[in-house]
C-alpha positions as CSV (number, residue, x, y, z in Angstrom):
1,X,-13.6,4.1,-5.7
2,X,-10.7,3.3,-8.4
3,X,-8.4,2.1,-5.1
4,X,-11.2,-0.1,-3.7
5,X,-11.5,-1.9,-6.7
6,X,-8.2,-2.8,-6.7
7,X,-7.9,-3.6,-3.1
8,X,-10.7,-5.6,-3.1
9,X,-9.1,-7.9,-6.0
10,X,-6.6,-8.5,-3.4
11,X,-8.7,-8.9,-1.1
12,X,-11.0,-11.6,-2.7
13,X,-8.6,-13.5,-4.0
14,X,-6.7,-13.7,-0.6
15,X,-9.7,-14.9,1.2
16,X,-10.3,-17.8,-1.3
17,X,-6.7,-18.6,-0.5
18,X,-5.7,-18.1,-4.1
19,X,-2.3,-17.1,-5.9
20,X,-1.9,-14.0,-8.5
21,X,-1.0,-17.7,-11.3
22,X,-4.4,-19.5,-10.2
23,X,-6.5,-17.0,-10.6
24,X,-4.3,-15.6,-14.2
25,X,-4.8,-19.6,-15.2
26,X,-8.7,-19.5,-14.5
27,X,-9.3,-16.5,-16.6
28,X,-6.7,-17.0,-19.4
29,X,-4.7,-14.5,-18.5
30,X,-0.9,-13.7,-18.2
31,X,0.0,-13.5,-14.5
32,X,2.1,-10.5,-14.7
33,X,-1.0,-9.1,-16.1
34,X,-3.3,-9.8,-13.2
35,X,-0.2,-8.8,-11.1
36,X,-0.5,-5.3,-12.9
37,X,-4.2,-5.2,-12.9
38,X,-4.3,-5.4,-9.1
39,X,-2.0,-2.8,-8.4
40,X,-3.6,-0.7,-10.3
41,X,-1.1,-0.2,-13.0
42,X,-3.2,-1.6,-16.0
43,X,-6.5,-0.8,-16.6
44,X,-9.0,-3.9,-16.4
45,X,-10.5,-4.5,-19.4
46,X,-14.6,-5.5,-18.9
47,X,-14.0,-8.7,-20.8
48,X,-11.4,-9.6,-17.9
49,X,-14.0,-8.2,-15.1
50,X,-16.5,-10.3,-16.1
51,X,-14.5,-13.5,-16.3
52,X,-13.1,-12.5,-12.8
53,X,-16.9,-12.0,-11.7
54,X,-18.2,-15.2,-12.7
55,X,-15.0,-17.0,-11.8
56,X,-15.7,-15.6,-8.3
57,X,-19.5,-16.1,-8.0
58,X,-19.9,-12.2,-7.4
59,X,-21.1,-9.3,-9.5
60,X,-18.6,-6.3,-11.8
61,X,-20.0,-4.2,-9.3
62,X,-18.9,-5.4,-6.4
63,X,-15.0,-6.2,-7.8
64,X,-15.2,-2.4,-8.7
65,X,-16.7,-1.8,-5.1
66,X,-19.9,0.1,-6.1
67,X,-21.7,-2.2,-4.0
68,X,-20.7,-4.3,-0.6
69,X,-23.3,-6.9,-1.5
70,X,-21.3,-9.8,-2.7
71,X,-23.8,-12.3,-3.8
72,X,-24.1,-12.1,-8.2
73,X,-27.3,-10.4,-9.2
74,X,-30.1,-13.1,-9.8
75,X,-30.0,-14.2,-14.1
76,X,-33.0,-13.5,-16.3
């Protein structure tokens, strides 16, 4: 599961036609950083997951691939 979450940062971020320094810039982040977050080097903080989440319209669940369902779970 650890891998898939990882991949599918790639993966997400590469189907919105984004860069490693867009996505950094949105979430206020270094892009090294994000570089070393989706390689799986760093561990992503869950202040950083849910900027990513909302940033990308989805849920932390599905970035960390415990669900396929991309659509954000409905707000209270």
């Amino acid at each position: 599961m650890v891998i898939k979450m990882y991949l599918r940062l790639r993966d997400i971020r590469e189907d919105n036609d984004l860069t490693q320094a867009e996505i950094s810039k949105a979430v206020n982040i270094t892009q090294r950083a994000y570089s070393y977050y989706e390689r799986g080097e760093h561990i992503i903080p869950p202040e950083i997951l849910c900027r990513l989440a909302e940033y990308y319209h989805t849920s932390v669940d599905y970035l960390l691939g415990r669900t396929d369902c991309i659509k954000p779970y409905p707000k209270k």
